[in-house]
C-alpha positions as CSV (number, residue, x, y, z in Angstrom):
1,X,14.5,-78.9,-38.3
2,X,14.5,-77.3,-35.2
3,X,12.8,-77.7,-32.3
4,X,11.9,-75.5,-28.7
5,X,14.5,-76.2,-26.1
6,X,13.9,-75.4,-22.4
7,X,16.7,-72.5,-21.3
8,X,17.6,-75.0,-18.4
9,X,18.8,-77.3,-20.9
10,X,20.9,-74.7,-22.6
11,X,22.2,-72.8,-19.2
12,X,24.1,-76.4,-18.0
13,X,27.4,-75.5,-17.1
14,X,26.9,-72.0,-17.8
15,X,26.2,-69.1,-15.0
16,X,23.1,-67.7,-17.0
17,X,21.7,-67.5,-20.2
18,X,23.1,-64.9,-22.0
19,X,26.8,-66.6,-22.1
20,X,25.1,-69.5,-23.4
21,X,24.0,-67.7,-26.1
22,X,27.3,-65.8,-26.6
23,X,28.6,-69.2,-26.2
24,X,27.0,-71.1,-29.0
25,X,26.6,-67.8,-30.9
26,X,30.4,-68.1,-31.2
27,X,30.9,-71.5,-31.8
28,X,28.3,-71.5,-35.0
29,X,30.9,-69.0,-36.4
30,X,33.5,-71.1,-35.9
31,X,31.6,-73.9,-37.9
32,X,30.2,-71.3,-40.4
33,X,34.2,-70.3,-41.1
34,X,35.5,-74.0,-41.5
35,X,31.8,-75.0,-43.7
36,X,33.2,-71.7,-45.9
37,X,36.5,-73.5,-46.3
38,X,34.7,-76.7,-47.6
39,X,32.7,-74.8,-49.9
40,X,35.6,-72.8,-51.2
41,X,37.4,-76.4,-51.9
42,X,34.9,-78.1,-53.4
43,X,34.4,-74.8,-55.9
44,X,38.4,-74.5,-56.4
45,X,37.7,-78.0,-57.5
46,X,35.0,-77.5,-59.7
47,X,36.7,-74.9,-61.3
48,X,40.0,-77.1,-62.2
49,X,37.8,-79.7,-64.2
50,X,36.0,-77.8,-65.9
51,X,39.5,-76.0,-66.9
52,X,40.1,-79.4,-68.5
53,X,36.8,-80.2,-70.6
54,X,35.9,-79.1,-74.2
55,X,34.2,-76.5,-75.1
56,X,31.3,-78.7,-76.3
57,X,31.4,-80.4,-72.6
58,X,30.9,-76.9,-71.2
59,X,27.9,-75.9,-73.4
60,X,26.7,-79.7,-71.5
61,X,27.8,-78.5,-68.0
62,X,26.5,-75.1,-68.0
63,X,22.7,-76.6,-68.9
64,X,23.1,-79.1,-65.9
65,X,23.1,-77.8,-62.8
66,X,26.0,-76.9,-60.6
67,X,26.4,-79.2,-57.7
68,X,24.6,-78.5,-54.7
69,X,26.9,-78.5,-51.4
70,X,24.1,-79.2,-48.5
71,X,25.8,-78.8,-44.8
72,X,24.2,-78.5,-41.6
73,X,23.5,-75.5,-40.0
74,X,25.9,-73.9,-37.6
75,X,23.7,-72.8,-35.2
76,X,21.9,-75.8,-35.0
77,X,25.5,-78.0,-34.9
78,X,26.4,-75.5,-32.4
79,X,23.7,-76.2,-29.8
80,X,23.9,-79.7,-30.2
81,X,27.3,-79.5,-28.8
82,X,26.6,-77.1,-26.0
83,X,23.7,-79.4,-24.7
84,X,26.4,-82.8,-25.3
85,X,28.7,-80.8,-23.1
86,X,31.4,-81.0,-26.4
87,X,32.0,-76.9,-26.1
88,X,35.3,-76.0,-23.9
89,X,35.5,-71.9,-22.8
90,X,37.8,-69.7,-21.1
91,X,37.4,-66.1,-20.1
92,X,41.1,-65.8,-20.6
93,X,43.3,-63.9,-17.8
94,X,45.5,-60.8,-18.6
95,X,48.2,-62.4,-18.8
96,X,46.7,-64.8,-21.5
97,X,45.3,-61.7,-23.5
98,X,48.7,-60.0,-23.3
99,X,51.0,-63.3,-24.6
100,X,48.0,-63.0,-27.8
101,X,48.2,-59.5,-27.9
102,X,52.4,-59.8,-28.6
């Protein structure tokens, strides 16, 4: 669970708060997009055993439950590595956006 953080803790190493907040608001998609990738796995996965089983062992799995992926959440994981220090940014120069641009 979450808990109140002082903005001076979250504006380390930043100039203010609001590229902080785009900072980490970044970085929890980032984690959101690679926790999707587990999920889709673990689903793709699911999916190929239960390919497998008899029909009488998927009248049994459909009364069970499916299981239950918990992950952290990104916003929270993201934080937690702003205030560690564990987040690396660049503004990027024009000559960096024009080499991604081609």
């Amino acid at each position: 669970m979450s808990s109140t953080l002082p903005l001076t803790e979250l504006i380390q190493g930043c100039e203010n708060i609001y590229e902080a907040i785009v900072i980490i608001a970044k970085r929890a998609q980032q984690i959101n997009e690679e926790q999707k990738r587990i999920i889709e796995v673990e689903i793709i996965m699911d999916d190929s055993i239960d390919s497998y089983e008899e029909e009488e062992e998927i009248e049994e799995v459909s009364e069970v439950e499916r299981k239950i992926i918990k992950l952290p959440k990104p916003t929270e994981m993201a934080i937690q590595e702003m205030l560690l220090g564990n987040i690396q940014w660049d503004y990027g120069t024009e000559k960096n956006l024009e080499e991604r641009d081609n």
